[in-house]
C-alpha positions in Angstrom: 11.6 -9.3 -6.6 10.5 -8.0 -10.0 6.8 -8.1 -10.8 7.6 -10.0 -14.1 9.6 -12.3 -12.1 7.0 -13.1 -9.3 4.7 -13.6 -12.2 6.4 -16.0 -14.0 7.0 -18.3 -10.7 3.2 -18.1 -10.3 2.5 -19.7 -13.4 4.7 -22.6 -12.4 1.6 -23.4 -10.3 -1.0 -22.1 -13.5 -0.8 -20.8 -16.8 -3.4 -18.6 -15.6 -1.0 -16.0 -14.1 0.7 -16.5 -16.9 -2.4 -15.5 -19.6 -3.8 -12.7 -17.3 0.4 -11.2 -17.9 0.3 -11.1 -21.1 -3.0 -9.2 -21.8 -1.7 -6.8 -19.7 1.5 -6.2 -21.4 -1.1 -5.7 -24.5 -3.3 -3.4 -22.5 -0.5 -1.6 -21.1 1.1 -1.3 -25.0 -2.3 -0.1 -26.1 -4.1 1.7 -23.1 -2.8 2.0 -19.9 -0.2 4.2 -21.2 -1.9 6.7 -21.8 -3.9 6.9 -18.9 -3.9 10.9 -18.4 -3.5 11.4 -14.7 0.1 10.2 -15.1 0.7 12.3 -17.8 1.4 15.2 -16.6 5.6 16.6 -15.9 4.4 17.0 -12.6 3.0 13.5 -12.5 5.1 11.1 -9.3 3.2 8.6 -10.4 5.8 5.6 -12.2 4.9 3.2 -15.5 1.9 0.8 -15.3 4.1 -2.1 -14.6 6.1 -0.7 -11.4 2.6 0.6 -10.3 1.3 -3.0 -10.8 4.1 -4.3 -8.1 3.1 -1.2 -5.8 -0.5 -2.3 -5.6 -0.2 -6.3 -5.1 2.4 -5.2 -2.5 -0.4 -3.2 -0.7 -1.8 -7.0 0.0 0.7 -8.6 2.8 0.5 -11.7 2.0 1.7 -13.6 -1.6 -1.5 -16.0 -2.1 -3.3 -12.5 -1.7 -1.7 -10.5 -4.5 -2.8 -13.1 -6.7 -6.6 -12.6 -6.1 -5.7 -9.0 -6.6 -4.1 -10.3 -10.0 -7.0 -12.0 -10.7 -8.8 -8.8 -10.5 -7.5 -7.2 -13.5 -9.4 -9.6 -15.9 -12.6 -8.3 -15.3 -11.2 -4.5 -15.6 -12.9 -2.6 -17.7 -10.8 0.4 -19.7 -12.9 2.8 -21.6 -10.0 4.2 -23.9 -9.7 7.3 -26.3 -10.5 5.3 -29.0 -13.6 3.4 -27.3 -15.0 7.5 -26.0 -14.5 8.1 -29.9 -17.0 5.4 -30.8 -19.6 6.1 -27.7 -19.6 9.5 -29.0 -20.5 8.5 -32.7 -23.1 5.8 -31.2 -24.6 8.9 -29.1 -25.1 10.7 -32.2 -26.2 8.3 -34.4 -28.2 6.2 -32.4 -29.2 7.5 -29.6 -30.1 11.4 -30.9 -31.4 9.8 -34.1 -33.7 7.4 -32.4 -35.1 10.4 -30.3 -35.7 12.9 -32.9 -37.5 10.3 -34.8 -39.6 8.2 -32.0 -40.8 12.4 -31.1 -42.6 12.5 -34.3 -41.0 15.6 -36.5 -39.1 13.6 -39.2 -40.9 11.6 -41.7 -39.6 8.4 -42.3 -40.0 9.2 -46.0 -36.9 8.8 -48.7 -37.5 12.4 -50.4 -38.0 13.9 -47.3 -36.1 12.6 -44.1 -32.5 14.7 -45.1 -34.2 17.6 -45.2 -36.4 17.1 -42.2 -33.6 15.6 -40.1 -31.4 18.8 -41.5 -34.1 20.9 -39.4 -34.2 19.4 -36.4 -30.3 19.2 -35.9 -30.4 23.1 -36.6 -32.8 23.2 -33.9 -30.9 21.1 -31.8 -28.5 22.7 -28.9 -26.2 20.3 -28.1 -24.3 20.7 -25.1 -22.0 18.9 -22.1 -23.4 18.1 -18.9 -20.9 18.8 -16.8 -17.0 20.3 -17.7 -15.9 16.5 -17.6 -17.3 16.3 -21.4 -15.2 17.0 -24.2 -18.0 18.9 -26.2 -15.8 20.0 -29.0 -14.5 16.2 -29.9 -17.9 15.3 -30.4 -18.9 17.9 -32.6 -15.6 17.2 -34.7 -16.0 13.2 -34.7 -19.5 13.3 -35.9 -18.9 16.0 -38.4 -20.9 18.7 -36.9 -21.1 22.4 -38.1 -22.4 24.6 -34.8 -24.2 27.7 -35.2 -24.2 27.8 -31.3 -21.7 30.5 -30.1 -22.0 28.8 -27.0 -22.1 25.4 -25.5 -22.1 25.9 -21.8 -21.9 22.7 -19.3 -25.5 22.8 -17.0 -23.8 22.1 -14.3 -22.6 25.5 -14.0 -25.6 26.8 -15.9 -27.4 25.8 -13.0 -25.4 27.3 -10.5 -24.4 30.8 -11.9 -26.8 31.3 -14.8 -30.6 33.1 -15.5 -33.1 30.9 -16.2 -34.5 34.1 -18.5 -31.2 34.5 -20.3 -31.2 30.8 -21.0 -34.6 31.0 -22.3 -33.8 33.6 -24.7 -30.5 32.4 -25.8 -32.8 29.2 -27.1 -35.6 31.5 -28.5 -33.1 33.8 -30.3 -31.3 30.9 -31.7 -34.6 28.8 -32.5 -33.4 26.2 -30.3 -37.0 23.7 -29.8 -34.7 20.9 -27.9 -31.8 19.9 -26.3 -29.0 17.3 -25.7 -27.0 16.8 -22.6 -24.3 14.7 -22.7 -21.7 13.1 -20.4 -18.9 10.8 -20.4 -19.7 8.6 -17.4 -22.7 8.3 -14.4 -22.2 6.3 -11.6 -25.0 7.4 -8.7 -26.6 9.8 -10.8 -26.2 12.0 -7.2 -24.5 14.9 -9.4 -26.7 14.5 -12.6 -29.9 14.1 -10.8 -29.9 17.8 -9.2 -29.6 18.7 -13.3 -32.6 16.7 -14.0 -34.8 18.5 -11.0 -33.7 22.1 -12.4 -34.6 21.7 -16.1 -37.6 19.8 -15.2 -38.5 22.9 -13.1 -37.8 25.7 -15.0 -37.6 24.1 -18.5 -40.7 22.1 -18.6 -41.6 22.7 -22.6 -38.5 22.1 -23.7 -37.3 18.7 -24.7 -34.2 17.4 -23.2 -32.6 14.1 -24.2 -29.7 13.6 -21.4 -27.2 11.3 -22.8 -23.9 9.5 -20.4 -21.6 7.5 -22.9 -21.9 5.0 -19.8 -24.1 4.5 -16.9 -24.2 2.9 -14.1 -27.4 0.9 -13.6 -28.0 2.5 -10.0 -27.6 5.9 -11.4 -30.0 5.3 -14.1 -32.6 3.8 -12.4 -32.2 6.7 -9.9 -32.5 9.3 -13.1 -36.0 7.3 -14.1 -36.8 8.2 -10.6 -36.4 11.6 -10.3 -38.2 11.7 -13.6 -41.0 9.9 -12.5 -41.2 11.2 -9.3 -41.1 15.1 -10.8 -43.4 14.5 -12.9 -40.7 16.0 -16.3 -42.2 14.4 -18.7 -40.1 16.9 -21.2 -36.6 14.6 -20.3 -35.9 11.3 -21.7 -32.5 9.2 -20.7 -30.9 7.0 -23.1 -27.4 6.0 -22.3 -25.0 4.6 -25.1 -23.9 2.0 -22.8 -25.2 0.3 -19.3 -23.5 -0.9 -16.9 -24.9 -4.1 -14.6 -23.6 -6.1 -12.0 -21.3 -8.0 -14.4 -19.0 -4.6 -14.6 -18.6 -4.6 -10.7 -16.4 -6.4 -7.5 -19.8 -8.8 -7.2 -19.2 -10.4 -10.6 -15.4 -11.9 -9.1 -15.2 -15.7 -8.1 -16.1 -15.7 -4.1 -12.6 -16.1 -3.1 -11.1 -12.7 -5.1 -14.0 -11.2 -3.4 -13.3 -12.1 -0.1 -10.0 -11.0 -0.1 -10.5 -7.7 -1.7 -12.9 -6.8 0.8 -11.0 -8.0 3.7 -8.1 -6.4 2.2 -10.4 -3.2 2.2 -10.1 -2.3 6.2 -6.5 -1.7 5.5 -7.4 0.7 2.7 -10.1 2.7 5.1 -8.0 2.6 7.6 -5.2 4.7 6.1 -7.8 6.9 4.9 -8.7 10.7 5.5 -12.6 11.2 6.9 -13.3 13.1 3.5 -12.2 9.7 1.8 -14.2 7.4 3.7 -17.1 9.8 3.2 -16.7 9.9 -0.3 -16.2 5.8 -0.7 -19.4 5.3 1.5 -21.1 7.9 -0.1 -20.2 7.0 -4.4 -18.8 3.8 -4.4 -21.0 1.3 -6.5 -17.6 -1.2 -6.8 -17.8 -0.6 -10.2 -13.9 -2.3 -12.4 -14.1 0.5 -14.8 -11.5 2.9 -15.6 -11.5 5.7 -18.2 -8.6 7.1 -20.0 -9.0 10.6 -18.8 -9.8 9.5 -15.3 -11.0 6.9 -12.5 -14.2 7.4 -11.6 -15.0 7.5 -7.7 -17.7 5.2 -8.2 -14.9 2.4 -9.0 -14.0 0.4 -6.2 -11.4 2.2 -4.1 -8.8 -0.5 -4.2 -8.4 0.8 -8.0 -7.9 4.3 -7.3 -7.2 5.4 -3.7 -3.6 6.6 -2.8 -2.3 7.6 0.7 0.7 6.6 3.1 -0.5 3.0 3.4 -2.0 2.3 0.0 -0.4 2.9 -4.0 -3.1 3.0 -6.6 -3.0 1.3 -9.7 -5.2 3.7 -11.3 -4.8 7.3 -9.5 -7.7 9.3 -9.5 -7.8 13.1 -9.8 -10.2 13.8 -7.4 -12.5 16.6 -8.6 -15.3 18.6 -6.7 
C-alpha cells in the first residue's frame, strides 16, 4: 500500500494523521529535499516520501508505525536557511556581546565603530572542526579577512606547533579568537579542543561558539572549564538544546514503542554501531541539512539489512 494511502485511512480514525501529512508534504517541499546526504549521483537513497514508507515499515506492526508517525511532529530540521541566520546571530550577538562585556569597546556614539573596527581586526575567526562552513559565515555577515588562513583546531591540534600558532597570531596582531561550530552534542570531540587551548593558549581569549548545543555537551564544556581552571575560554552558544528537543519530550506511549522498537534496530547492528549509539546518543529529534548528527536518536538515522533510515547519516570519524 502507498504511504499516502495508509495515511489517509488513518485519519478515518483522526484528523491527526491527517495534519501531521500535510506538514510534511510542506517540510518535504521546503526542507527535506535538500537534505545533502541524498544528494549526491551516487546517492541509493530514494525521495523523502518512499523513505517515509521504508521507515514505518521497519515497525511490524500497523498501530506501531503510527507512534513512529507521531514522531515526526516534534522533529526538529535545522535548514540552510535557519544555519544562515545562526550564523548572523553568532556574529551579532554572540561575538558582539563578548567583545563588549571584555571591556575594549566603549559604549560611546563617537567612538564604538571605530573601537569595534579594532577589535574585529584583531579578531581570528575560525571553524572548530572541518564540519563548519567558515567561508559562508564570513560572506553572510559581510566580513573582509585579512587572515590568509583559517584552519579548523581540530586538526590544529593534532598536526600543528603550538610555536607556529603563536606566531601566526603575533605576526598578524591577532589578541583573540573565535571558534565556531555548527552543532555539539556530548561535547566529547569539542571538549579535547577546550583542554589544549586552555593549556598552551592560556593568554589568549577564546570565545567558542556551536550554532546549537546540546545541553549535556555544554554543561560538560563549563566543566572542563571549570575544572582546568581556563579562565581565557568563554562558551556561548546561539541556540540550546533541553530536553524538549529529545525522545523524552514524546507522549509515554510513542515513547514506549520507539524504544521497544529499538532492540530490533541494535540488533541488526555492527559492534562499532552499538558502540557509537551507547557512546553519543543523547535521543536528541534534530536533523541538519548537511547531515544527521549521531547524537540524534538512532531510529532517525541508522541504516543496515534490517533497518531503512529516514534521515541517513554520513558517518564521519
Amino acid at each position: 500500500m502507498r504511504i499516502t494511502d495508509k495515511i489517509s485511512l488513518w485519519s478515518f480514525e483522526s484528523n491527526e494523521y491527517l495534519e501531521i501529512h500535510r506538514s510534511l508534504q510542506f517540510l518535504d517541499r521546503v526542507l527535506f529535499s535538500d537534505y545533502e546526504p541524498t544528494q549526491s549521483p551516487r546517492s541509493d537513497y530514494p525521495t523523502f516520501y518512499n523513505r517515509l514508507s521504508s521507515w514505518l515499515n521497519n515497525a511490524p506492526k500497523e498501530e506501531q508505525q503510527k507512534q513512529y508517525f507521531k514522531l515526526l511532529t516534534k522533529l526538529l530540521y535545522i535548514g540552510r536557511d535557519e544555519i544562515t541566520s545562526l550564523m548572523t546571530s553568532a556574529y551579532s550577538t554572540a561575538y558582539m556581546q563578548w567583545i563588549v562585556r571584555a571591556g575594549s569597546i566603549r559604549l560611546s556614539p563617537t567612538t564604538f565603530s571605530s573601537d569595534f573596527a579594532a577589535e574585529l581586526r584583531a579578531t581570528w575567526f575560525c571553524p572548530t572542526t572541518d564540519s563548519f562552513r567558515i567561508n559562508q559565515f564570513f560572506h553572510i555577515n559581510g566580513l573582509a579577512s585579512s587572515a590568509s588562513h583559517r584552519p579548523d583546531w581540530r586538526s590544529l591540534k593534532k598536526f600543528g606547533d603550538t610555536a607556529r600558532i603563536q606566531k601566526y597570531l603575533t605576526d598578524n596582531k591577532y589578541s583573540r579568537v573565535v571558534l565556531l561550530e555548527d552543532f555539539v552534542g556530548t561535547g566529547t570531540q569539542i571538549n579535547s579542543i577546550i583542554k589544549f587551548i586552555g593549556m598552551k593558549f592560556p593568554a589568549i581569549p577564546f570565545l567558542l561558539t556551536p550554532l546549537i548545543c546540546a545541553k549535556d555537551g555544554y554543561e560538560r564544556m563549563l566543566g572542563t572549564i571549570h575544572d582546568g581552571g581556563y579562565g581565557n575560554i568563554t562558551v556561548t552558544p546561539v541556540v540550546l538544546l533541553d530536553k524538549r528537543a529529545t525522545l523524552g519530550s514524546l507522549p509515554k506511549e510513542t515513547r514506549q514503542v520507539i524504544l521497544r522498537g529499538r532492540k530490533q534496530l541494535l540488533l541488526g547492528c555492527t559492534a562499532e554501531q552499538r558502540a557509537n549509539i551507547e557512546s553519543y546518543n543523547l535521543d536528541l529529534l534534530s536533523v541538519l541539512f548537511s547531515n544527521t548528527p549521531n547524537n540524534s536518536a538512532p531510529e532517525l538515522y541508522m541504516h543496515h539489512a534490517t533497518w531503512n533510515p529516514l534521515f541517513p547519516r554520513v558517518q564521519r570519524d
